[in-house]
PDB file of N, CA, C and O in Angstrom:
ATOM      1  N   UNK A   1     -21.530  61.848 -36.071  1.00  0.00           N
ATOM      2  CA  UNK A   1     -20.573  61.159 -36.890  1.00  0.00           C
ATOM      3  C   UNK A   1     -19.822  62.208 -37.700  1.00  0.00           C
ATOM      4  O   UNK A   1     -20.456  63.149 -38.179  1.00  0.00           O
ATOM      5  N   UNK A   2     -18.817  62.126 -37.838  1.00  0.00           N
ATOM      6  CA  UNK A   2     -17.890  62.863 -38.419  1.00  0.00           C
ATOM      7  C   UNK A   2     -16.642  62.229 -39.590  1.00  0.00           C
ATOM      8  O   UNK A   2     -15.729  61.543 -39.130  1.00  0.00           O
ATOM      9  N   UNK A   3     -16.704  62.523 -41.100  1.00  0.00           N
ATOM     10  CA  UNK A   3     -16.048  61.749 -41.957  1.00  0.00           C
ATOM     11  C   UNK A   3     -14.695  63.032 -42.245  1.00  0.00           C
ATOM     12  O   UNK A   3     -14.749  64.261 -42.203  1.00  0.00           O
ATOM     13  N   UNK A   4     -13.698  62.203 -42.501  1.00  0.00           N
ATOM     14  CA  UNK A   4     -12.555  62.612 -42.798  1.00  0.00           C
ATOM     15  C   UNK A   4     -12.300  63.254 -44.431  1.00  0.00           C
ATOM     16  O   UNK A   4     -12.398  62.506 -45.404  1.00  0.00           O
ATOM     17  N   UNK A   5     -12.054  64.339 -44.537  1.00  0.00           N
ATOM     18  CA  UNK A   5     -12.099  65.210 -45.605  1.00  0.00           C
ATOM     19  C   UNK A   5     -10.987  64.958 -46.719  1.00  0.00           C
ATOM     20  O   UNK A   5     -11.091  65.302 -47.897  1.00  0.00           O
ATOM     21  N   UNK A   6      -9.882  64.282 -46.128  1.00  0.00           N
ATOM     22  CA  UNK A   6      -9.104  63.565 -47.041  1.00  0.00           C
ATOM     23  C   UNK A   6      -9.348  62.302 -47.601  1.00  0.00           C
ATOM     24  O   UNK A   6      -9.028  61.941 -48.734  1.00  0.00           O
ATOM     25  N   UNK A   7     -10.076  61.491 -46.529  1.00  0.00           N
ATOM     26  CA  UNK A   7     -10.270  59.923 -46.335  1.00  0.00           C
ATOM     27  C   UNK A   7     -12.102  59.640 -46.389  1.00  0.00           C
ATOM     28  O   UNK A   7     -12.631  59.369 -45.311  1.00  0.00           O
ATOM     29  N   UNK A   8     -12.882  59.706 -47.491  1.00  0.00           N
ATOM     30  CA  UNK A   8     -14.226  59.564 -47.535  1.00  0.00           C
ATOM     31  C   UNK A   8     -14.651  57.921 -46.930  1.00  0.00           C
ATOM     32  O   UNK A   8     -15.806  57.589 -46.660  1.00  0.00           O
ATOM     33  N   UNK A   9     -13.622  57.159 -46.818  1.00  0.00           N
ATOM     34  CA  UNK A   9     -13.980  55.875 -46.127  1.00  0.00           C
ATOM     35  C   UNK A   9     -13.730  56.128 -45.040  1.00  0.00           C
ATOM     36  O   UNK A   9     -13.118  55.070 -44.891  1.00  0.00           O
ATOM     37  N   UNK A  10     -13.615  56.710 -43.849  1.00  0.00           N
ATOM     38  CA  UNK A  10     -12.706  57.253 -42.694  1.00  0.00           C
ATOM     39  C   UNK A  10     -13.420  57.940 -41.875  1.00  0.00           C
ATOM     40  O   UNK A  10     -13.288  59.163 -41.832  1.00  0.00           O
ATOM     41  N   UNK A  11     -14.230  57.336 -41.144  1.00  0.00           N
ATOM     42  CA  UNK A  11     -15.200  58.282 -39.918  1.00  0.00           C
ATOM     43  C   UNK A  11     -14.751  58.149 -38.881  1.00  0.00           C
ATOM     44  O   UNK A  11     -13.880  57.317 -38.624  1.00  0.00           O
ATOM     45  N   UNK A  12     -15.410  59.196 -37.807  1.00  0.00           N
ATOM     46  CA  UNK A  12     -15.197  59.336 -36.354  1.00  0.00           C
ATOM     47  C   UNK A  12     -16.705  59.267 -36.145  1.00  0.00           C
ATOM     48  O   UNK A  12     -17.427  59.942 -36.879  1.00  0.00           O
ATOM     49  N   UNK A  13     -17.275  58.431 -35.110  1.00  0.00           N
ATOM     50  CA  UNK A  13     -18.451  58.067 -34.538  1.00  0.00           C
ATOM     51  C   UNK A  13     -18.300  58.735 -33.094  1.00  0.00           C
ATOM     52  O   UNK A  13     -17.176  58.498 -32.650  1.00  0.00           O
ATOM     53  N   UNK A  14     -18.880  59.300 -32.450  1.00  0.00           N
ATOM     54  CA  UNK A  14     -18.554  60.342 -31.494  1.00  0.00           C
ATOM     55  C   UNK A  14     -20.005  60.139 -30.737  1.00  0.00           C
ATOM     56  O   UNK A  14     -21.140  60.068 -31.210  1.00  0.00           O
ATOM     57  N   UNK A  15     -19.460  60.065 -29.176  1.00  0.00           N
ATOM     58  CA  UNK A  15     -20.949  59.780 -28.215  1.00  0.00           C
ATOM     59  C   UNK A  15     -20.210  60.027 -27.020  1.00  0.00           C
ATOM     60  O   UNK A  15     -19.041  59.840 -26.683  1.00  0.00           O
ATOM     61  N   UNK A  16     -21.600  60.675 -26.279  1.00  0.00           N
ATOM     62  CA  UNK A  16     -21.572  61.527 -25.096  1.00  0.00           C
ATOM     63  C   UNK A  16     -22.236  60.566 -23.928  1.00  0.00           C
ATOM     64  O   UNK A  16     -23.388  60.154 -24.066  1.00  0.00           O
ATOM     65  N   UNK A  17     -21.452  60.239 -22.787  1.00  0.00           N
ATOM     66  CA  UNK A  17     -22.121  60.003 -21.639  1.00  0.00           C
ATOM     67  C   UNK A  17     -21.973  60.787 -20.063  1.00  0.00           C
ATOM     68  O   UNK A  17     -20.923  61.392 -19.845  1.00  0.00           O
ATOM     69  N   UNK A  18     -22.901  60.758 -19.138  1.00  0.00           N
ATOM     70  CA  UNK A  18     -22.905  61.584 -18.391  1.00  0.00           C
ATOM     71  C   UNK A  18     -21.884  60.775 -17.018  1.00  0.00           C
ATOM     72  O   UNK A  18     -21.583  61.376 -15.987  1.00  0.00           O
ATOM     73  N   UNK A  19     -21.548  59.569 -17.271  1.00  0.00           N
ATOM     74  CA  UNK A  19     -20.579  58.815 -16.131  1.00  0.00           C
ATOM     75  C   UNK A  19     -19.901  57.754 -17.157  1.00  0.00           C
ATOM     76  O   UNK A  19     -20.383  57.523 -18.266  1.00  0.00           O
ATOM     77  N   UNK A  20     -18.557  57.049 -16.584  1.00  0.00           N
ATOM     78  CA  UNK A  20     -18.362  55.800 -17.279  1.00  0.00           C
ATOM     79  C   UNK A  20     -19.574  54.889 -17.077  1.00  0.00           C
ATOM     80  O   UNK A  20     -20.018  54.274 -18.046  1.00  0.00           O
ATOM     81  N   UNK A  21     -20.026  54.794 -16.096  1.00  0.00           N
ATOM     82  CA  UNK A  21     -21.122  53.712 -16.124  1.00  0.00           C
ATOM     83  C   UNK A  21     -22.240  53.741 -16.565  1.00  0.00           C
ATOM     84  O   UNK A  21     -22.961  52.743 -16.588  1.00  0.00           O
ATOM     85  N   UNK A  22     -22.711  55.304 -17.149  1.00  0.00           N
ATOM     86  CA  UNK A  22     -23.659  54.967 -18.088  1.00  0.00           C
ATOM     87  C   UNK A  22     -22.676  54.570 -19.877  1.00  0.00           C
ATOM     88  O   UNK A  22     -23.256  54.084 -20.848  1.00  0.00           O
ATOM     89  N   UNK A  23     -21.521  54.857 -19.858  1.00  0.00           N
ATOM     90  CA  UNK A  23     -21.118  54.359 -20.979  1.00  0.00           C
ATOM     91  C   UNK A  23     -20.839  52.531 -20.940  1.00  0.00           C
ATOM     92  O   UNK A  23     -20.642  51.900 -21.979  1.00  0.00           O
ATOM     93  N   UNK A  24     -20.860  52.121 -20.072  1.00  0.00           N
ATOM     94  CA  UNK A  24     -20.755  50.723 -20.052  1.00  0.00           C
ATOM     95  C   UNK A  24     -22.424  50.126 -20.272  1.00  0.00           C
ATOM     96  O   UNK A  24     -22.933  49.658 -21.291  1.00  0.00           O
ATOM     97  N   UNK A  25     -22.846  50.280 -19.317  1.00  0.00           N
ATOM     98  CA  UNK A  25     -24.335  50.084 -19.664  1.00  0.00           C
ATOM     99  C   UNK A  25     -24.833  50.331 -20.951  1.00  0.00           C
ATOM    100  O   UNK A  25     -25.763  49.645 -21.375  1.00  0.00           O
ATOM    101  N   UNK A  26     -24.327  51.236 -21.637  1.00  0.00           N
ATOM    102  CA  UNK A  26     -25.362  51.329 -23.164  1.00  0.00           C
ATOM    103  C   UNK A  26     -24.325  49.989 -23.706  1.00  0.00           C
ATOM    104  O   UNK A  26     -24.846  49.048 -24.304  1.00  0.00           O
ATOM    105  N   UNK A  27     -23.063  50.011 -23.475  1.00  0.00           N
ATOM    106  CA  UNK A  27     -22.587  48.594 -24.099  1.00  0.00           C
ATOM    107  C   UNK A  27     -22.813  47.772 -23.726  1.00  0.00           C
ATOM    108  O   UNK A  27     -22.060  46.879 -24.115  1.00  0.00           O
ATOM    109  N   UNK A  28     -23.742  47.384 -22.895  1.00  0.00           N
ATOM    110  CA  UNK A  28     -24.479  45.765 -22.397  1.00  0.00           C
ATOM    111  C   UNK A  28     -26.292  45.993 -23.637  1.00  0.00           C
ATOM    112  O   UNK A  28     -27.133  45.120 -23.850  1.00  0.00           O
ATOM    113  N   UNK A  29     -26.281  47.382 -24.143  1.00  0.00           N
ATOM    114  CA  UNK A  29     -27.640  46.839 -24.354  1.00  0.00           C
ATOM    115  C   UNK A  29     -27.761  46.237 -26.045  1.00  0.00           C
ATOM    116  O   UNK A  29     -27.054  46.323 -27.049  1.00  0.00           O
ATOM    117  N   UNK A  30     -29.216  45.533 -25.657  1.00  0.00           N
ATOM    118  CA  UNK A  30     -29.560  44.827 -26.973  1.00  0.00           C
ATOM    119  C   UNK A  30     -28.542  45.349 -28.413  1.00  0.00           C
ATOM    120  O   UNK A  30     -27.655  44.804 -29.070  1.00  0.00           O
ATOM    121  N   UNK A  31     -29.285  46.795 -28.455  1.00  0.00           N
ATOM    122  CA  UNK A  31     -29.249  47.335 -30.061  1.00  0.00           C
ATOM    123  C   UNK A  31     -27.774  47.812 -30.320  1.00  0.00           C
ATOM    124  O   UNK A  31     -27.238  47.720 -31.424  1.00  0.00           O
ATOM    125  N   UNK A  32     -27.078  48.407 -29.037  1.00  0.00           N
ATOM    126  CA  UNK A  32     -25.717  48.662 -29.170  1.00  0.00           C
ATOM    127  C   UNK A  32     -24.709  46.707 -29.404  1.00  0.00           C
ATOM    128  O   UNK A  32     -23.668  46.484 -30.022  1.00  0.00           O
ATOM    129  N   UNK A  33     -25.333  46.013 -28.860  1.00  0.00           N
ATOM    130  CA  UNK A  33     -24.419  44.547 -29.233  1.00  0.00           C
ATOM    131  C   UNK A  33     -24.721  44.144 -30.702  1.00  0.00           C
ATOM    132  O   UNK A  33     -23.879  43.659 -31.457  1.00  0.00           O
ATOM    133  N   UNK A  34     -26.462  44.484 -31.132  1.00  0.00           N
ATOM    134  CA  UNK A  34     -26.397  43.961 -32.624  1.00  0.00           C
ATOM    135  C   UNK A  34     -25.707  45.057 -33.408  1.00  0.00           C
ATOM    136  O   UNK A  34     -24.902  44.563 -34.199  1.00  0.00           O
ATOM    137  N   UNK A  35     -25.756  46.509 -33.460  1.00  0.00           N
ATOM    138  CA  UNK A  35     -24.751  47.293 -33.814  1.00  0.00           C
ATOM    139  C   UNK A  35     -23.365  46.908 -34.007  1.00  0.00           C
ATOM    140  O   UNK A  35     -22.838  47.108 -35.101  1.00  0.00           O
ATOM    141  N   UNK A  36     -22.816  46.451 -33.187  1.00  0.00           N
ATOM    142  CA  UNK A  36     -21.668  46.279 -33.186  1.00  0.00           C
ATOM    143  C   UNK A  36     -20.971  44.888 -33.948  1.00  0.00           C
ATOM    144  O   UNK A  36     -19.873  44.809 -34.498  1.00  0.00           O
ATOM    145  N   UNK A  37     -22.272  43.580 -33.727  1.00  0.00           N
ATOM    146  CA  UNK A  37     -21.847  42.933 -34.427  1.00  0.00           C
ATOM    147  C   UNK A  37     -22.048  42.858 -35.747  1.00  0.00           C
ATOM    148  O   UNK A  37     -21.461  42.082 -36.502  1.00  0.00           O
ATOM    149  N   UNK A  38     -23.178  43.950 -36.165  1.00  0.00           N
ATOM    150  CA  UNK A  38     -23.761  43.978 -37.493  1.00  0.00           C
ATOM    151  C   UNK A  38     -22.369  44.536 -38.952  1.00  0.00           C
ATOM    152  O   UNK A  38     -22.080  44.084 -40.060  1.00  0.00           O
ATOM    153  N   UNK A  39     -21.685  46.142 -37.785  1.00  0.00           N
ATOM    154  CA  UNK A  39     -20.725  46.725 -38.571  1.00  0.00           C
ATOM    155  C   UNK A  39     -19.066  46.246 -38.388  1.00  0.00           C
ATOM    156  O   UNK A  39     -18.101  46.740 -38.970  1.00  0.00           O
ATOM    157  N   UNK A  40     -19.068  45.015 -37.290  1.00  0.00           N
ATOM    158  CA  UNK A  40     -17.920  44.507 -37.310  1.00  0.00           C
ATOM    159  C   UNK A  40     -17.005  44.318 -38.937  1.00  0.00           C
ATOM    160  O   UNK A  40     -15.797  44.531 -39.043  1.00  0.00           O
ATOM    161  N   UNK A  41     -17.772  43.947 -39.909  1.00  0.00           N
ATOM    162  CA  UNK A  41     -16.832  43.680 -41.320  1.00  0.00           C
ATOM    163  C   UNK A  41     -16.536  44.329 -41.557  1.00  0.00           C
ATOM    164  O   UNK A  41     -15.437  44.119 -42.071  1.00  0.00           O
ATOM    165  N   UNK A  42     -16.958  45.881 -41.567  1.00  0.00           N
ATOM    166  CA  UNK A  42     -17.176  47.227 -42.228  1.00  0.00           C
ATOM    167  C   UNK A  42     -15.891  47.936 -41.911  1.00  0.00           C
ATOM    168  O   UNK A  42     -15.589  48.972 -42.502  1.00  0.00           O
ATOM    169  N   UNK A  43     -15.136  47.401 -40.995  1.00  0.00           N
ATOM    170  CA  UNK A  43     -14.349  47.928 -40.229  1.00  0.00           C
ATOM    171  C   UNK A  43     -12.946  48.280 -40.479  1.00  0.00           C
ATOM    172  O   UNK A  43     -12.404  47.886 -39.447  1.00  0.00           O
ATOM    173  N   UNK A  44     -11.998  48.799 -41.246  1.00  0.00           N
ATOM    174  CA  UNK A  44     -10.318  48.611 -41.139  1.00  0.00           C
ATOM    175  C   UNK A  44      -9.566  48.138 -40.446  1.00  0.00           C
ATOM    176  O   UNK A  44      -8.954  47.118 -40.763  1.00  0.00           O
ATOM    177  N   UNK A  45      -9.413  48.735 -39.341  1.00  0.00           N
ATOM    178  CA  UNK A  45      -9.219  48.708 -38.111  1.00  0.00           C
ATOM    179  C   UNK A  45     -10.261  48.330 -36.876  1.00  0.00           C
ATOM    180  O   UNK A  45     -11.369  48.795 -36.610  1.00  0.00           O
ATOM    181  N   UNK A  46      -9.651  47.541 -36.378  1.00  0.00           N
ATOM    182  CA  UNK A  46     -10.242  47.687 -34.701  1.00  0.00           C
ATOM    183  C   UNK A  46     -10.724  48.844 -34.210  1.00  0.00           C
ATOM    184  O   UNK A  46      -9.953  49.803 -34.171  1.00  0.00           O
ATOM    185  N   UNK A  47     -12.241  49.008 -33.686  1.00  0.00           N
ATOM    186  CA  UNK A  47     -12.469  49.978 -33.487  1.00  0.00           C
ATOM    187  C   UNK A  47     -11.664  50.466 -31.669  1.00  0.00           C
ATOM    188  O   UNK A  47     -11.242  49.644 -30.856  1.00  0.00           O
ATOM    189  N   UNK A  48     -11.671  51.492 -31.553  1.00  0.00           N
ATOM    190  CA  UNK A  48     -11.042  51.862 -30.474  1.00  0.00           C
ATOM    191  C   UNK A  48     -11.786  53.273 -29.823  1.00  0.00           C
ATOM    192  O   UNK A  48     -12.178  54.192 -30.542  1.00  0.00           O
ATOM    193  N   UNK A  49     -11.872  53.268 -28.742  1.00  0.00           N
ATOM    194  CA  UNK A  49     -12.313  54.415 -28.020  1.00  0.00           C
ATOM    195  C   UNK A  49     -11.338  55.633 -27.523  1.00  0.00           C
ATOM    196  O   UNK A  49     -10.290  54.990 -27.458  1.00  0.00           O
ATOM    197  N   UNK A  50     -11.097  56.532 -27.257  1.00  0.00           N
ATOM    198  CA  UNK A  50     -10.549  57.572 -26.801  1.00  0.00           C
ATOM    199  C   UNK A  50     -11.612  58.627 -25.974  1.00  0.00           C
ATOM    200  O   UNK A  50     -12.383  59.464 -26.445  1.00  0.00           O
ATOM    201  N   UNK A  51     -11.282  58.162 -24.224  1.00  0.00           N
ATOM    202  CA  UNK A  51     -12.092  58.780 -23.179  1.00  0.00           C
ATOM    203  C   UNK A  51     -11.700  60.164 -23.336  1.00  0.00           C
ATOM    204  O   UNK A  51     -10.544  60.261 -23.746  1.00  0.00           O
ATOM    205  N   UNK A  52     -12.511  61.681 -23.070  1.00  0.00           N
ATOM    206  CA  UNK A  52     -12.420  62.647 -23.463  1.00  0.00           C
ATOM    207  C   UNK A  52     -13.102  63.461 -22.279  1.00  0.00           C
ATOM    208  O   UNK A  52     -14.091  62.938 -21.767  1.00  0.00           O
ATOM    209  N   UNK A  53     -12.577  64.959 -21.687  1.00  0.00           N
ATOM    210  CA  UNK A  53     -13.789  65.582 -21.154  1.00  0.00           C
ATOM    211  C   UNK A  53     -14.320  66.372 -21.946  1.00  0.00           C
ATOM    212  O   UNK A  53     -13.523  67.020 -22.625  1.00  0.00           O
ATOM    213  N   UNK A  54     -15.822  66.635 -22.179  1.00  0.00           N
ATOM    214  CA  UNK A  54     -16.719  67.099 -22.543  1.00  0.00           C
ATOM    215  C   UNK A  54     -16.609  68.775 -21.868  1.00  0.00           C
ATOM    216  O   UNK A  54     -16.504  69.032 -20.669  1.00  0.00           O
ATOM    217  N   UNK A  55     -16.664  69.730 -22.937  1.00  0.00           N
ATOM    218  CA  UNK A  55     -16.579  70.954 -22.254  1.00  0.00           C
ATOM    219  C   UNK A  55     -17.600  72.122 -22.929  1.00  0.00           C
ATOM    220  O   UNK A  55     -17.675  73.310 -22.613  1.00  0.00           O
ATOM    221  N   UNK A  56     -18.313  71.437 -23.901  1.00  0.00           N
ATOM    222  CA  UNK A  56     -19.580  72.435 -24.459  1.00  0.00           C
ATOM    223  C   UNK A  56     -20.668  71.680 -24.900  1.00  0.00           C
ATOM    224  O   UNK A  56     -20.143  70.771 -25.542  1.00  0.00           O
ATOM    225  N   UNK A  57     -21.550  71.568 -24.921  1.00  0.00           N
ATOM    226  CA  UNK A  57     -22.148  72.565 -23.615  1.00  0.00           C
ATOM    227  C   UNK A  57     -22.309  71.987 -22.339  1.00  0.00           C
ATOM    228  O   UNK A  57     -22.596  70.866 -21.918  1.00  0.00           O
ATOM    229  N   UNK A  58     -22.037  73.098 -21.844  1.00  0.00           N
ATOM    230  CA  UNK A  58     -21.637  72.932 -19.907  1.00  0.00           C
ATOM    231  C   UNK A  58     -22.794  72.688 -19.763  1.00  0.00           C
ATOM    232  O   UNK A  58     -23.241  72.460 -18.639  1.00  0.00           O
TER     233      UNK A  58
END
């Protein structure tokens, strides 16, 4: 997790998967759905994803 140095309400939540389909799969499971519905209020904005390649460590 990563918070914004101007913006102390303002994080980046940041996660690594090794295929899209293991990133879909952790979003079918239990603790990632109560997660999500737990911090839904918490929220400003809609949360949103931005797909990325991973380049350290190889």
């Amino acid at each position: 997790m990563l918070q914004a140095p101007d913006d102390p309400a303002r994080f980046i939540l940041y996660e690594a998967y090794a295929s899209p389909a293991d990133a879909t799969a952790h979003k079918e499971t239990a603790h990632y759905l109560a997660w999500r519905e737990a911090v839904g209020g918490m929220m400003a904005e809609p949360r949103r994803g931005e797909p990325m390649n991973g380049l350290l460590p190889a």
